[in-house]
C-alpha positions in Angstrom: 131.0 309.5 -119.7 127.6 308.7 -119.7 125.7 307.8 -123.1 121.6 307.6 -123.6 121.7 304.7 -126.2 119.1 302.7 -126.8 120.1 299.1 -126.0 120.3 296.1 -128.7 121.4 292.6 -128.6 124.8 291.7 -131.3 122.1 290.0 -133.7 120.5 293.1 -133.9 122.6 294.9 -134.8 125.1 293.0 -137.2 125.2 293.0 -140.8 123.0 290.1 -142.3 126.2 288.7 -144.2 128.8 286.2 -143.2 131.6 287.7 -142.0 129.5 290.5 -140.1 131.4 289.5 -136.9 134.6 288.9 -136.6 137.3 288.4 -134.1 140.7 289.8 -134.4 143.9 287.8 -135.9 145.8 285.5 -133.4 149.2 286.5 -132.3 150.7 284.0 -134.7 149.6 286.5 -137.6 150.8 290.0 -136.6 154.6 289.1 -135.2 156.7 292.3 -134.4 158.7 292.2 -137.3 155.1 293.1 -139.1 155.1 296.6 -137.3 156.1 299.5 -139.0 156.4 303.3 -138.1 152.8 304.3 -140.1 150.2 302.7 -142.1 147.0 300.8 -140.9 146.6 301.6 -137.2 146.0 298.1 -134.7 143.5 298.8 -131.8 144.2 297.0 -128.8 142.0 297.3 -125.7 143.7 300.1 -124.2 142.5 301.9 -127.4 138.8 301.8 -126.1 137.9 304.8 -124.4 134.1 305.0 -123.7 132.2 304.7 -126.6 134.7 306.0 -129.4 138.5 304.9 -129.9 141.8 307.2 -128.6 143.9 306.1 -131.6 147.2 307.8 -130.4 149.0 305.2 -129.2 148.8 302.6 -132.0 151.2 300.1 -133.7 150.8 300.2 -137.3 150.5 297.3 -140.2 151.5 298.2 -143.9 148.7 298.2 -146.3 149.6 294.9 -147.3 149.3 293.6 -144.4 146.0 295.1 -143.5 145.0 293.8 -146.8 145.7 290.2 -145.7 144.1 290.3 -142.4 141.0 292.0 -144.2 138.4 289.6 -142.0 140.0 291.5 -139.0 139.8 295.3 -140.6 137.1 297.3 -139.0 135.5 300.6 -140.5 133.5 304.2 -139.7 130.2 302.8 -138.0 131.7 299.1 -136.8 131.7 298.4 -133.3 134.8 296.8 -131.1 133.8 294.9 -128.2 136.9 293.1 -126.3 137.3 289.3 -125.9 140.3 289.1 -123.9 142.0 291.2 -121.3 139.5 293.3 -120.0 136.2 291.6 -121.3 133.3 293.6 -122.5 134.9 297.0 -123.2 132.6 298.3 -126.3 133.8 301.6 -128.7 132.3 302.5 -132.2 134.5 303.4 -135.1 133.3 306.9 -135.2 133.2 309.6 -138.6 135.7 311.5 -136.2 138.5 309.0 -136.0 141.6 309.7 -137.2 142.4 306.8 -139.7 139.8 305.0 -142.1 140.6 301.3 -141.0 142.2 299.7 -138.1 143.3 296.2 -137.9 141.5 294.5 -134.6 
């Protein structure tokens, strides 16, 4: 899929407030007990389809949870670029996606 975007640097385009990027919570954080059958969807790279997210194959935090890792939440109009795994993979949190936060 082939998008005509115009192209920005990261400064550009972040929020002027601290906290405006942010990386996802280390392993230590989210453990598997944490994981629960709904709730606050966790994007993983594989979730990064193109430009938007496929969030149908997600693990899931409770609210609470979510809530504590709130420097890691993202929301409609955020962008997710990947920092490990497969580096560089870049989707927006579109008004079409299915839940209203995810946990990065």
């Amino acid at each position: 899929m082939s998008f005509d975007w115009p192209e920005f640097t990261i400064d550009e385009l972040k929020a002027p407030t601290k906290g405006a990027i942010a990386m996802g919570p280390f392993g230590s954080r989210i453990k598997a007990e944490n994981f629960v059958d709904s709730g606050v969807p966790v994007l993983k790279g594989g979730n990064l389809h193109g430009a938007y997210i496929n969030d149908s194959d997600c693990d899931f935090l409770t609210e609470e949870k979510a809530d504590e890792l709130k420097s890691s939440v993202v929301y409609e109009g955020d962008i997710v670029i990947t920092h490990r795994g497969t580096i560089g993979q870049v989707s927006i949190v579109s008004d079409e996606s299915k839940y209203p936060r995810y946990v990065v």
